[in-house]
PDB file of N, CA, C and O in Angstrom:
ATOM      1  N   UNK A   1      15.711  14.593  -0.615  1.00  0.00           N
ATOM      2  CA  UNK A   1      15.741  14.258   0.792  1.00  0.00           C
ATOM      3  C   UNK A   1      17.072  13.586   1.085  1.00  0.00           C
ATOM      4  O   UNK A   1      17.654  12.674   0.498  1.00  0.00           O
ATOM      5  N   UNK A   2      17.414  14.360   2.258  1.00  0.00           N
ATOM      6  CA  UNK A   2      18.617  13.678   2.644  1.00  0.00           C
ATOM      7  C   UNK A   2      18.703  12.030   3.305  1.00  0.00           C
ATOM      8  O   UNK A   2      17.760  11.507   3.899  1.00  0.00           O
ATOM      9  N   UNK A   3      19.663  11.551   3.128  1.00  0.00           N
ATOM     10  CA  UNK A   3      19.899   9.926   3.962  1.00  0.00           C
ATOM     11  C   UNK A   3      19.801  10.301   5.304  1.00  0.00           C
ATOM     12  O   UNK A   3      19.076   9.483   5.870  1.00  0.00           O
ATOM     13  N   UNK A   4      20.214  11.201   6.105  1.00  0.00           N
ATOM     14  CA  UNK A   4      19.809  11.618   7.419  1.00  0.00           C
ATOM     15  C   UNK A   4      17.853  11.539   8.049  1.00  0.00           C
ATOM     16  O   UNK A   4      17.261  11.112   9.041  1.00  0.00           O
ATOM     17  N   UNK A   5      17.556  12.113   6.980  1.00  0.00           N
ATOM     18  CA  UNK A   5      16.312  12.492   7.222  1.00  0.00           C
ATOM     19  C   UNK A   5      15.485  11.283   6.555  1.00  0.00           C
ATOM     20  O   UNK A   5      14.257  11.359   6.508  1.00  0.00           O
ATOM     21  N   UNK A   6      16.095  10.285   6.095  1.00  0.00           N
ATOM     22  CA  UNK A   6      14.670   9.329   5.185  1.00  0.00           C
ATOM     23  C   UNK A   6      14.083   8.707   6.245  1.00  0.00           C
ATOM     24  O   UNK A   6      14.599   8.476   7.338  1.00  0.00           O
ATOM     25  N   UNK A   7      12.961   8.442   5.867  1.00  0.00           N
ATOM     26  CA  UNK A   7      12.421   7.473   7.576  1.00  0.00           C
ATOM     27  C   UNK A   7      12.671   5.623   6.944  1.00  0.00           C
ATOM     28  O   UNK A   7      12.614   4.976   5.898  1.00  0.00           O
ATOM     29  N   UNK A   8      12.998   5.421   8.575  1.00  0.00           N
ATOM     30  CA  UNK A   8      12.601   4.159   8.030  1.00  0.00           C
ATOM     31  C   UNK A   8      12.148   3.291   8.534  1.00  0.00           C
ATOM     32  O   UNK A   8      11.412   3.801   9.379  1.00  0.00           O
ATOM     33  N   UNK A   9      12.040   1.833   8.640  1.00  0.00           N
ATOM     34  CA  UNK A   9      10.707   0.953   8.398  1.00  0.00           C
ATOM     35  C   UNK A   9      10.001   1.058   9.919  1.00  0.00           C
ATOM     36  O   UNK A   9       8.844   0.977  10.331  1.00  0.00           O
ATOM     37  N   UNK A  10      11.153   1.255  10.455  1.00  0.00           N
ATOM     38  CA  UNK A  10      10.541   1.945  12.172  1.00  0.00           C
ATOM     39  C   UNK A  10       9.837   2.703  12.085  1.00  0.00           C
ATOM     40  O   UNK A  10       8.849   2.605  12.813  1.00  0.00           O
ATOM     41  N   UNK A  11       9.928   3.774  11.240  1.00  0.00           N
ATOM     42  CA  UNK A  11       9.282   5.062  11.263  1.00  0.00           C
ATOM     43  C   UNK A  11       7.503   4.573  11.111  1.00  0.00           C
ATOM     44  O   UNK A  11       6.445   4.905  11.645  1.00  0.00           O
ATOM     45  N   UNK A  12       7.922   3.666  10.121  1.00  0.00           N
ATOM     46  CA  UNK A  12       6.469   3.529   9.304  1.00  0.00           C
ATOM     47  C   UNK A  12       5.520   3.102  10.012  1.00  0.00           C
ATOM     48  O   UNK A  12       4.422   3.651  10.095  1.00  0.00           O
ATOM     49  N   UNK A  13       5.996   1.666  10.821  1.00  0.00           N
ATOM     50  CA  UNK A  13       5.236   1.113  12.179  1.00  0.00           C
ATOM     51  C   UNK A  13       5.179   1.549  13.067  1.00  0.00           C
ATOM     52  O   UNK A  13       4.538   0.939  13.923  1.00  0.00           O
ATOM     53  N   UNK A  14       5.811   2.882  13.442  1.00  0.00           N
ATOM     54  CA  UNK A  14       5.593   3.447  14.843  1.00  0.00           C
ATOM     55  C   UNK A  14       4.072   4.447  13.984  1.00  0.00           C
ATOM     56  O   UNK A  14       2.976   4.526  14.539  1.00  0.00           O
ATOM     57  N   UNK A  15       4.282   4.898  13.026  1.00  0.00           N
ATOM     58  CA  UNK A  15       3.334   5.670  12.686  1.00  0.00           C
ATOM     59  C   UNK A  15       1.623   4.778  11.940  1.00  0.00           C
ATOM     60  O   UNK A  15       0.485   5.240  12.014  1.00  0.00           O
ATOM     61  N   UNK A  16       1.949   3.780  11.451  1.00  0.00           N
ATOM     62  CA  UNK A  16       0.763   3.156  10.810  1.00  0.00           C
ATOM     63  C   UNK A  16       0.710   2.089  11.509  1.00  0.00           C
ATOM     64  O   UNK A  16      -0.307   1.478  11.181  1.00  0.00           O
ATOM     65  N   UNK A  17       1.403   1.430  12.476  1.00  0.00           N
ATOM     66  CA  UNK A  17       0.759   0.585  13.319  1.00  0.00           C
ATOM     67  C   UNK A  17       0.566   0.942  14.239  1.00  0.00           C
ATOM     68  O   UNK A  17      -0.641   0.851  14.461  1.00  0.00           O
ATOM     69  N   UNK A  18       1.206   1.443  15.205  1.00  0.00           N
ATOM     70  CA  UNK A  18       1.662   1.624  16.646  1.00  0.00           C
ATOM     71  C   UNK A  18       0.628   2.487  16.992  1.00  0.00           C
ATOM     72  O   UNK A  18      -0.051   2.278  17.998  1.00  0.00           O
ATOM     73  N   UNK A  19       0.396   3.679  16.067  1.00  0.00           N
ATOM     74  CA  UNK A  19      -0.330   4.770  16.771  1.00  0.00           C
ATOM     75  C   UNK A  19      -1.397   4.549  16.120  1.00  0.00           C
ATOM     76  O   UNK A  19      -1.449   4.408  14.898  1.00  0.00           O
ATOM     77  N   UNK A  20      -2.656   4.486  17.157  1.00  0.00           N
ATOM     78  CA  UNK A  20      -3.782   4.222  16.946  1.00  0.00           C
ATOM     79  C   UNK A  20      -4.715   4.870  15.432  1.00  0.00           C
ATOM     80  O   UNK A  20      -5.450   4.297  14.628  1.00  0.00           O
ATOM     81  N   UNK A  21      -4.198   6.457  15.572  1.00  0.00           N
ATOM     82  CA  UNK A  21      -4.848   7.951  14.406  1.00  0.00           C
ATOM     83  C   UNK A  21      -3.814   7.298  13.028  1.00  0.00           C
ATOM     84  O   UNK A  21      -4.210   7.473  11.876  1.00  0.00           O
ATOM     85  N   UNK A  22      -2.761   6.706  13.242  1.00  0.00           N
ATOM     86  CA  UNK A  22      -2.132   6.325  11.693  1.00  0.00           C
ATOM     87  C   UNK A  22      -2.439   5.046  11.268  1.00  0.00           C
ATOM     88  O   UNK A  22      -2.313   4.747  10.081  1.00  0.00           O
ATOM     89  N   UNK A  23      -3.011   3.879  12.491  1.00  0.00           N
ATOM     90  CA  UNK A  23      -3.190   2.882  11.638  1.00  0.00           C
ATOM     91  C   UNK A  23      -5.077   2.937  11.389  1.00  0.00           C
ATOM     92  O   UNK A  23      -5.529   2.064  10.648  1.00  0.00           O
ATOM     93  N   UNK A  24      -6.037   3.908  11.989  1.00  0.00           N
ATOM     94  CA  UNK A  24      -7.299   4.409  10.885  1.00  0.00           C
ATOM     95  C   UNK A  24      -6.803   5.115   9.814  1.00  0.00           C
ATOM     96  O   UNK A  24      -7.363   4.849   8.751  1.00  0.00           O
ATOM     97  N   UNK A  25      -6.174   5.700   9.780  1.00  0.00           N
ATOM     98  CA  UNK A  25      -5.664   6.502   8.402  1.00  0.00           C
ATOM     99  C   UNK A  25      -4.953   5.018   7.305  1.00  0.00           C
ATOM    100  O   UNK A  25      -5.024   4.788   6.098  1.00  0.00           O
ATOM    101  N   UNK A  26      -4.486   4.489   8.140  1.00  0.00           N
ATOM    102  CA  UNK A  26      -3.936   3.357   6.788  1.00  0.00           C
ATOM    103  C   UNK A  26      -5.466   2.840   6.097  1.00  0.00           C
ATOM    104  O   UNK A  26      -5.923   2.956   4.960  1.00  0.00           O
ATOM    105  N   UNK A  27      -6.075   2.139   7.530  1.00  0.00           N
ATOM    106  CA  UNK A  27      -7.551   1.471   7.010  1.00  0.00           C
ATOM    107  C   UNK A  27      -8.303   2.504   6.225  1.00  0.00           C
ATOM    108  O   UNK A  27      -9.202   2.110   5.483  1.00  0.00           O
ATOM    109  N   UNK A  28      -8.081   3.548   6.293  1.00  0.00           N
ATOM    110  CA  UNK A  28      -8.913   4.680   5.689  1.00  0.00           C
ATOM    111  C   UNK A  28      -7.929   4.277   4.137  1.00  0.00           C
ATOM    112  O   UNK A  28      -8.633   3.594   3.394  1.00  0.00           O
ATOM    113  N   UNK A  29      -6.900   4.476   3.697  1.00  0.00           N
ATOM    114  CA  UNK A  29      -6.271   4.400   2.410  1.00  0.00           C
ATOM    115  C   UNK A  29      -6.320   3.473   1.692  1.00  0.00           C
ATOM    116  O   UNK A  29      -6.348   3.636   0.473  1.00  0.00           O
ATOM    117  N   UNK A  30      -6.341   2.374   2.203  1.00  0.00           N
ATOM    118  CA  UNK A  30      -6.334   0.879   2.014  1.00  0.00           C
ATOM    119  C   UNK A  30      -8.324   0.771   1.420  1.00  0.00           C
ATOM    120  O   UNK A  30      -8.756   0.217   0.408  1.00  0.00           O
ATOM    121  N   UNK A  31      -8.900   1.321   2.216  1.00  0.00           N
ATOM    122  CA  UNK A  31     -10.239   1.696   1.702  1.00  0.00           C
ATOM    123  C   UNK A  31     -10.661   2.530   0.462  1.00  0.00           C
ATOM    124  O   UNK A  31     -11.599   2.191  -0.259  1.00  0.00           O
ATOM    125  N   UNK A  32     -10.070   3.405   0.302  1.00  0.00           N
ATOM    126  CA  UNK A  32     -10.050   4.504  -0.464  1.00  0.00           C
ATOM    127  C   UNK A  32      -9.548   4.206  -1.646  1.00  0.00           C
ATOM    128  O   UNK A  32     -10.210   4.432  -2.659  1.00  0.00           O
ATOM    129  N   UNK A  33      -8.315   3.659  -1.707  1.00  0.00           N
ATOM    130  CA  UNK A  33      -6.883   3.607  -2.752  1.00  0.00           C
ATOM    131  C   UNK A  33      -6.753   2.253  -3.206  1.00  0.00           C
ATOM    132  O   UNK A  33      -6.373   2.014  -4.352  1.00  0.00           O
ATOM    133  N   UNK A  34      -7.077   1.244  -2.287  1.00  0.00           N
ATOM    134  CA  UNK A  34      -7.217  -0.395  -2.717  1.00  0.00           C
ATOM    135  C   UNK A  34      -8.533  -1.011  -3.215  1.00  0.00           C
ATOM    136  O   UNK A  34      -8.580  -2.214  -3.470  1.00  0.00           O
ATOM    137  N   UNK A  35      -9.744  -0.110  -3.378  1.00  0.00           N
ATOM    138  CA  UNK A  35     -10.839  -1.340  -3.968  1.00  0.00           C
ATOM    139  C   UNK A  35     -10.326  -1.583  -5.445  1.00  0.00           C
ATOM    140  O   UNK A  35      -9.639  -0.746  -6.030  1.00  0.00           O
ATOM    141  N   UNK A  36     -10.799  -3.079  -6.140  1.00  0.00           N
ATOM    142  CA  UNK A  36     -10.511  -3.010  -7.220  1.00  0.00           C
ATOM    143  C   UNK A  36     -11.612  -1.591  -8.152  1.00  0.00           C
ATOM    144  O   UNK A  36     -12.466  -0.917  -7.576  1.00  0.00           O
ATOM    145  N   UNK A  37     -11.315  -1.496  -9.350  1.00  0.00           N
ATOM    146  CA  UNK A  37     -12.075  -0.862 -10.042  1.00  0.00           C
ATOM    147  C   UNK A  37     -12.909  -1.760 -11.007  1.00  0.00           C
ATOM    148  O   UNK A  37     -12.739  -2.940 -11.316  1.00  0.00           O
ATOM    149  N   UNK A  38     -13.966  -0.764 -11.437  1.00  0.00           N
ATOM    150  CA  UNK A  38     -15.231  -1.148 -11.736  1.00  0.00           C
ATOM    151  C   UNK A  38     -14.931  -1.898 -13.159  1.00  0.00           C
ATOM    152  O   UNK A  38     -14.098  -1.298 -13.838  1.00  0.00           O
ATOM    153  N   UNK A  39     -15.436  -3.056 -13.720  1.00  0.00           N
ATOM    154  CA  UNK A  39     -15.301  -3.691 -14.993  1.00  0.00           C
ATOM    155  C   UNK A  39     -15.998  -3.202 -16.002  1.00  0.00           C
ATOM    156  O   UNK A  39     -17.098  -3.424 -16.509  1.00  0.00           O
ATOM    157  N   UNK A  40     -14.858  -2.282 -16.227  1.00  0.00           N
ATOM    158  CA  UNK A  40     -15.928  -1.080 -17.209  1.00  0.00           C
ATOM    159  C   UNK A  40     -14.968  -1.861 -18.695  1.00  0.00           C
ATOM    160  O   UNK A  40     -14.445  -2.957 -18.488  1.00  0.00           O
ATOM    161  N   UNK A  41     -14.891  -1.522 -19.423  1.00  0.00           N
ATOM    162  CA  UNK A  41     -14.703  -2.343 -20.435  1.00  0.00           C
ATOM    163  C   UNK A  41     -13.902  -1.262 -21.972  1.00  0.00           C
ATOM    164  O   UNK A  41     -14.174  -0.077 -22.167  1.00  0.00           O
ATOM    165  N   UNK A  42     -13.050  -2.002 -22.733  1.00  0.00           N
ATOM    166  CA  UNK A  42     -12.411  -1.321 -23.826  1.00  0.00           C
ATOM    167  C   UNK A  42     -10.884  -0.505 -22.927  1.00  0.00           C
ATOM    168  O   UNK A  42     -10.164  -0.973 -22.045  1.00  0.00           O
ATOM    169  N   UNK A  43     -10.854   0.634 -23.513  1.00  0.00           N
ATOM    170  CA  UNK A  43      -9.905   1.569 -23.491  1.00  0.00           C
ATOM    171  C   UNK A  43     -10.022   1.486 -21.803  1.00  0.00           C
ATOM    172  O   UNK A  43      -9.031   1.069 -21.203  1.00  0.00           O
ATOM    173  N   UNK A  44     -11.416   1.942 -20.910  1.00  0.00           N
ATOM    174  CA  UNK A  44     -11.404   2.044 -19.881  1.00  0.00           C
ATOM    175  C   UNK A  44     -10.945   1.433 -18.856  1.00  0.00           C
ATOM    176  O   UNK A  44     -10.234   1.698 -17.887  1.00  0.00           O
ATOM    177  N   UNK A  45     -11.636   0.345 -19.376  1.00  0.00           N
ATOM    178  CA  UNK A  45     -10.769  -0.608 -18.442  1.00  0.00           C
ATOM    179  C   UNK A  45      -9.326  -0.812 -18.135  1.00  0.00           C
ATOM    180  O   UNK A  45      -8.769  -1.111 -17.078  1.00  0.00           O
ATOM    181  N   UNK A  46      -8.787  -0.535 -19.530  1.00  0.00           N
ATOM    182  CA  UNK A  46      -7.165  -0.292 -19.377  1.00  0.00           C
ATOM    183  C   UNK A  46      -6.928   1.038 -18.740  1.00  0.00           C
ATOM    184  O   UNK A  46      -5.796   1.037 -18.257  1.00  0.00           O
ATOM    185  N   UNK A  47      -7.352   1.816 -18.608  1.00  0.00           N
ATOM    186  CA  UNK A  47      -6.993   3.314 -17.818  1.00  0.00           C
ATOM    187  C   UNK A  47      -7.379   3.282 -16.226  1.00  0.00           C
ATOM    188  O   UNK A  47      -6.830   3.926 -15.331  1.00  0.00           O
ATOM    189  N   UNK A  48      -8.530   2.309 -16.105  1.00  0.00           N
ATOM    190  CA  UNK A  48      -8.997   2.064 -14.944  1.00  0.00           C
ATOM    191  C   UNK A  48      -7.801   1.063 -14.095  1.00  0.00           C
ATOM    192  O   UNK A  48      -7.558   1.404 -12.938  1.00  0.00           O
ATOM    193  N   UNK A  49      -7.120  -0.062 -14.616  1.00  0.00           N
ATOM    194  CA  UNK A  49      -6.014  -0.600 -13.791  1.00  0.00           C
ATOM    195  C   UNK A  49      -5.132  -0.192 -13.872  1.00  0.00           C
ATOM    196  O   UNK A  49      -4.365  -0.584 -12.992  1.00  0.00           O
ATOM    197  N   UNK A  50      -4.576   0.740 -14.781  1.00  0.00           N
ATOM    198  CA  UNK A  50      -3.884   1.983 -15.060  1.00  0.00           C
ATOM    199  C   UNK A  50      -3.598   2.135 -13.294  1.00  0.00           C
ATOM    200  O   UNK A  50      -2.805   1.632 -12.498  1.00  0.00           O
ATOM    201  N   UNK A  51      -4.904   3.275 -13.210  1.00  0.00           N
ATOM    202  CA  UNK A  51      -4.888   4.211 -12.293  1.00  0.00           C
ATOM    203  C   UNK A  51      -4.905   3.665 -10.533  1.00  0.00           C
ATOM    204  O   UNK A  51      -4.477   4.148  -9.486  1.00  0.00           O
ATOM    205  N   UNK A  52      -5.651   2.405 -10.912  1.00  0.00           N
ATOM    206  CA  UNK A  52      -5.737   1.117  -9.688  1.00  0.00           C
ATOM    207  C   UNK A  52      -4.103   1.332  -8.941  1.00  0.00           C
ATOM    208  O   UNK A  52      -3.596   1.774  -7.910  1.00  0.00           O
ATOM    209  N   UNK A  53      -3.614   0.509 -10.605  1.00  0.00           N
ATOM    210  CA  UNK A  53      -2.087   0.150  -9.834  1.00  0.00           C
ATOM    211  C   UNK A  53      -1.175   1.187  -9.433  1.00  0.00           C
ATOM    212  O   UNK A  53      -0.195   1.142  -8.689  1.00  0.00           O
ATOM    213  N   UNK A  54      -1.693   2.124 -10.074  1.00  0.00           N
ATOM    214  CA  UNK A  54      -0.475   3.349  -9.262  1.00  0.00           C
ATOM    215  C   UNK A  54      -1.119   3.933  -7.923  1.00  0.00           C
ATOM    216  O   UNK A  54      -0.518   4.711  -7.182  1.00  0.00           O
ATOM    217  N   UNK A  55      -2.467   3.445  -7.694  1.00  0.00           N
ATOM    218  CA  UNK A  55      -3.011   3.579  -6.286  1.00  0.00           C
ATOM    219  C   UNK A  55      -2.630   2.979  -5.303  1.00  0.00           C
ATOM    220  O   UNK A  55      -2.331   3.448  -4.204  1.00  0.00           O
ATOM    221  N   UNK A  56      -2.619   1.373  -5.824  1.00  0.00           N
ATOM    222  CA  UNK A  56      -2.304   0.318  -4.763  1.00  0.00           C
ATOM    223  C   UNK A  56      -0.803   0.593  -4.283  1.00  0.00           C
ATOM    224  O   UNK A  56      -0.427   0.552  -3.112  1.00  0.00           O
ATOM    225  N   UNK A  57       0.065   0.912  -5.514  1.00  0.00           N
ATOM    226  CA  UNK A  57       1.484   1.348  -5.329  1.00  0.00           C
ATOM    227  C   UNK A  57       2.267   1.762  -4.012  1.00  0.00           C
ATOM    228  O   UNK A  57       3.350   1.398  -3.554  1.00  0.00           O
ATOM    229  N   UNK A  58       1.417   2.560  -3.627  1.00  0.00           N
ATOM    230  CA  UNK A  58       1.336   3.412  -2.760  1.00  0.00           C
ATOM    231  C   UNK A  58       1.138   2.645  -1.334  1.00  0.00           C
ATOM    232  O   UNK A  58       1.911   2.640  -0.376  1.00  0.00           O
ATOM    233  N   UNK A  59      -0.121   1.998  -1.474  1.00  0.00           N
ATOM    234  CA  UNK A  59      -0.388   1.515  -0.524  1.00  0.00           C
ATOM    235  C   UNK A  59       0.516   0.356  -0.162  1.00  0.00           C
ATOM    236  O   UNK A  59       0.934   0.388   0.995  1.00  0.00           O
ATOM    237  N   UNK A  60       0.928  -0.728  -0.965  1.00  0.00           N
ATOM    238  CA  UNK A  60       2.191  -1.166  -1.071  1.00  0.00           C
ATOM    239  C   UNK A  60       3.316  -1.069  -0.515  1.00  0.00           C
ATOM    240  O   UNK A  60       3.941  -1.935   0.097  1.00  0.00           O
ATOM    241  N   UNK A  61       3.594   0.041  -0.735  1.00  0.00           N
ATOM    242  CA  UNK A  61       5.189   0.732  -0.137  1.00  0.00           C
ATOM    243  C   UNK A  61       5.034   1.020   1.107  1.00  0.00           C
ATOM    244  O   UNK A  61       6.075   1.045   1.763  1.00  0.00           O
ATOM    245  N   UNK A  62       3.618   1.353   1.901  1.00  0.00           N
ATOM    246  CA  UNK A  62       3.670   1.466   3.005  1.00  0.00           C
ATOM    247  C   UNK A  62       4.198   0.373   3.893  1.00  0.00           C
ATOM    248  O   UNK A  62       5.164   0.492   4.647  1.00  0.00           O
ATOM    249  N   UNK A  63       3.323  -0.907   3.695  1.00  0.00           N
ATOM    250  CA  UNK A  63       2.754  -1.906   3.980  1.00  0.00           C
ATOM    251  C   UNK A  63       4.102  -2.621   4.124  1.00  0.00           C
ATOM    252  O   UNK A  63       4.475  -2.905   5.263  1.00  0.00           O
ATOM    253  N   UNK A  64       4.852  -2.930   3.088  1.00  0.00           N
ATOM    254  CA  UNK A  64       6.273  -3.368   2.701  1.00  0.00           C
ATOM    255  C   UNK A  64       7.031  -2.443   3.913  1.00  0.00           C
ATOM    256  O   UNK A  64       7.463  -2.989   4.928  1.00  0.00           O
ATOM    257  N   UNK A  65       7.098  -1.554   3.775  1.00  0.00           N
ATOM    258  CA  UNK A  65       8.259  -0.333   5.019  1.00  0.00           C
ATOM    259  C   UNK A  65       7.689  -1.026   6.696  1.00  0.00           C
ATOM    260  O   UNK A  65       8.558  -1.107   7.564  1.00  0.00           O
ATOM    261  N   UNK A  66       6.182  -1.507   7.062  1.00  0.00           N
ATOM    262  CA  UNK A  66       5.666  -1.775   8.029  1.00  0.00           C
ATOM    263  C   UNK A  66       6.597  -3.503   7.862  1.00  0.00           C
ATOM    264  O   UNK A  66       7.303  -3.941   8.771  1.00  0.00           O
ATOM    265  N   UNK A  67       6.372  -4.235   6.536  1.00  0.00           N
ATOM    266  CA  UNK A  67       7.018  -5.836   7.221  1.00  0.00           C
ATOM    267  C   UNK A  67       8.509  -5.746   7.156  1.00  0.00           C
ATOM    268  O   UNK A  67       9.200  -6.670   7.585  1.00  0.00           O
ATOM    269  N   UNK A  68       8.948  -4.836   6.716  1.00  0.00           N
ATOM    270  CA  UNK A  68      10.507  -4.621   7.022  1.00  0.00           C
ATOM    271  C   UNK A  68      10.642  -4.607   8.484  1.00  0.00           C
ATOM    272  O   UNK A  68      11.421  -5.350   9.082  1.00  0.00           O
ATOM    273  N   UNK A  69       9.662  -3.517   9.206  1.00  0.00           N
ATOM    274  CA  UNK A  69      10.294  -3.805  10.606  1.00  0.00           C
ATOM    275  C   UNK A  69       9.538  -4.581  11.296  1.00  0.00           C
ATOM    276  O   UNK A  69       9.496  -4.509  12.524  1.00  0.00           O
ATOM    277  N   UNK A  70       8.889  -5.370  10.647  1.00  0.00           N
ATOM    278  CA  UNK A  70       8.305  -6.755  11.800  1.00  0.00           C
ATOM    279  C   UNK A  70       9.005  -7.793  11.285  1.00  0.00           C
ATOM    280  O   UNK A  70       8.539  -8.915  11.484  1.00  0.00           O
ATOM    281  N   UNK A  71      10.507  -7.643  10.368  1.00  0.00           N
ATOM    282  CA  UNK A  71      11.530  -8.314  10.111  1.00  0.00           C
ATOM    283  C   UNK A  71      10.347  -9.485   9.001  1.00  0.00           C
ATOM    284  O   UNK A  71      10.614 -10.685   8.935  1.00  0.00           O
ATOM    285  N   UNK A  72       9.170  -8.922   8.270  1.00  0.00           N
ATOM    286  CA  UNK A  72       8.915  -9.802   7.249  1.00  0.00           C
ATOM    287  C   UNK A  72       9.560  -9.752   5.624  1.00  0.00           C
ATOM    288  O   UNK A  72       9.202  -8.859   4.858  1.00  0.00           O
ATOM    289  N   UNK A  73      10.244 -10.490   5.333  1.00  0.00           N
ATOM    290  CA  UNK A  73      10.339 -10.179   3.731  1.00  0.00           C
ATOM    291  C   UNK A  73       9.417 -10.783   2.953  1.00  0.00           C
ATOM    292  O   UNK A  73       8.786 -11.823   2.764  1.00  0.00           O
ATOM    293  N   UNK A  74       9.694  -9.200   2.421  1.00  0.00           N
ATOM    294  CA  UNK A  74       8.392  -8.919   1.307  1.00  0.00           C
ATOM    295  C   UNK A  74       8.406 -10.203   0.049  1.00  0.00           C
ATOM    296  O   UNK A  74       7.505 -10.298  -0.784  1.00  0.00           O
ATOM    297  N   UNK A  75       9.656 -11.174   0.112  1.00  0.00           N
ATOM    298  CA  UNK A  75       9.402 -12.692  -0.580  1.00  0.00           C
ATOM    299  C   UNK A  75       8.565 -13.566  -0.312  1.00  0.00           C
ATOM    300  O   UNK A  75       8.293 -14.394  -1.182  1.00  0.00           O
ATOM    301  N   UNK A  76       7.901 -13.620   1.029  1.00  0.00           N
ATOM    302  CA  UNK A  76       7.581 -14.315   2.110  1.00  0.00           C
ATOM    303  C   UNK A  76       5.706 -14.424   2.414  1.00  0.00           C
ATOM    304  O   UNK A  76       4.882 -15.074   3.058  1.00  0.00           O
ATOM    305  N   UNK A  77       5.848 -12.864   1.075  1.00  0.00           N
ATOM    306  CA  UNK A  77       4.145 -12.539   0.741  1.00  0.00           C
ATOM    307  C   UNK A  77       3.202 -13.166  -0.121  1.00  0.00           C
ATOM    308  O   UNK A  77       3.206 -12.863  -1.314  1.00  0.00           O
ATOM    309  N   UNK A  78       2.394 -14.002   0.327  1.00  0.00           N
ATOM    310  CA  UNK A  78       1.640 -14.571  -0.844  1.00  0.00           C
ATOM    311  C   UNK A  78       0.863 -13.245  -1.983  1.00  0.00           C
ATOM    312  O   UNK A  78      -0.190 -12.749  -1.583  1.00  0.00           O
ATOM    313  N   UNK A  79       1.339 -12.844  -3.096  1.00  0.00           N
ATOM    314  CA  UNK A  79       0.558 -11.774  -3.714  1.00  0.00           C
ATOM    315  C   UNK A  79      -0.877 -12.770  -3.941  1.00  0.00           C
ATOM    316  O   UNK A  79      -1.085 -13.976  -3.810  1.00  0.00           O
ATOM    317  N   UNK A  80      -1.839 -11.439  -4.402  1.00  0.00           N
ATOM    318  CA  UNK A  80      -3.221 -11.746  -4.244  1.00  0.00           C
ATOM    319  C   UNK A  80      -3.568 -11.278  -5.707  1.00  0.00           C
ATOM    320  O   UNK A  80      -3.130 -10.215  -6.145  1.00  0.00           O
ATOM    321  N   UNK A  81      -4.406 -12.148  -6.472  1.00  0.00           N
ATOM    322  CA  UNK A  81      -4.840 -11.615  -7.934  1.00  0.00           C
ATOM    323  C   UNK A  81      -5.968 -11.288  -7.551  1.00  0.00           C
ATOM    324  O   UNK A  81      -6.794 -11.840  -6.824  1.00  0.00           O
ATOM    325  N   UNK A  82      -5.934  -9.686  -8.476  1.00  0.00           N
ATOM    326  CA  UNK A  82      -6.821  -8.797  -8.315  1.00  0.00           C
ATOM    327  C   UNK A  82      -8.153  -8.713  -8.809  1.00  0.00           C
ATOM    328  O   UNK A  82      -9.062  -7.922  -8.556  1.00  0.00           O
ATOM    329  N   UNK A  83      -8.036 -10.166  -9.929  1.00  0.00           N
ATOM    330  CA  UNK A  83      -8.779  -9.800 -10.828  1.00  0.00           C
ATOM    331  C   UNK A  83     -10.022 -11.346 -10.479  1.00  0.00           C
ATOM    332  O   UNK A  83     -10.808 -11.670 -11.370  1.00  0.00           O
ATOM    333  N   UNK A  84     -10.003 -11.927  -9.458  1.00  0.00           N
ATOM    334  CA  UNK A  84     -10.547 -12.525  -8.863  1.00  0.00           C
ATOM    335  C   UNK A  84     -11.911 -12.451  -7.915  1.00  0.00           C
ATOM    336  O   UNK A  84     -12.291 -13.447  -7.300  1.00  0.00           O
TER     337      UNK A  84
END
């Protein structure tokens, strides 16, 4: 992808905040892609936050592109332990 064409943090909040159909679709991902996983135990459990964190990842990068343009830095975020 070209530097012309990347979107940016505008893009993200006009699309996952602003417009009503992208910010249910966030709550829909954030639902979907953010519960923790189940305390299944051994090997699993390690494959299970495995697969968590490259879920949340995602959801993340959105979220981050949205406080870029409400001028928040992402320093400024209290992180949340998951395992709580």
């Amino acid at each position: 992808m070209s530097s012309d064409n990347k979107p940016t943090p505008e893009d993200y909040a006009l699309i996952f905040e602003s417009n009503k159909a992208g910010a249910r679709i966030l709550d829909e991902l954030v639902v979907r892609f953010g519960a923790i996983p189940s305390k299944s135990s051994g090997i699993d459990r390690v494959l299970d936050q495995f697969q968590y964190a490259g879920q949340r990842r995602v959801i993340e990068f959105i979220v981050s592109r949205i406080n870029q343009a409400n001028g928040v830095n992402d320093d400024e975020i209290i992180p949340v332990n998951v395992d709580e």
